[in-house]
Phi, psi and omega in degrees: 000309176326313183318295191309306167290348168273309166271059190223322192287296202313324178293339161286336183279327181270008172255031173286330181309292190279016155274313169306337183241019159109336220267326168258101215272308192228148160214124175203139184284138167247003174175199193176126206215198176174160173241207211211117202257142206270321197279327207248327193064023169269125199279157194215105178287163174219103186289130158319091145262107188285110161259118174291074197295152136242167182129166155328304139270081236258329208273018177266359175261320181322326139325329197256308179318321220264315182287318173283315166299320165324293172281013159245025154062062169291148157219191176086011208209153172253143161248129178266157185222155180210143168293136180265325162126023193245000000 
């Protein structure tokens, strides 16, 4: 669980920008999965995050969510993304 609140936390500090402007409503885990890495045979987990877009076009931001977690260097984690409908 810590695990969990920790990349939630980190994702949350790199979408503050598009929070501040309305545009990321929510950030939260959802779940926590993993694959099996073919060269090493090591499992390598990954936390599920839900990020909560708002607006009109909520997916023309989904690049810049993707691009901004890229460059606070997260790794560990899949982002899922949902509309809030607002």
């Amino acid at each position: 669980m810590q695990a969990f609140e920790s990349k939630v936390a980190e994702l949350r500090k790199a979408l503050e920008p598009l929070s501040d402007l309305g545009l990321v409503e929510r950030v939260r885990a959802s779940g926590a999965g993993g694959y099996v890495n073919n060269e090493t045979g090591r499992f390598v987990s990954k936390v599920t995050i839900t990020v909560t877009v708002a607006g009109r076009s909520p997916e023309k931001h989904y690049p810049e969510i993707q691009r901004l977690v890229e460059q606070a260097g997260i790794t560990g984690v899949s982002l899922r993304f949902e509309h809030s409908g607002a």
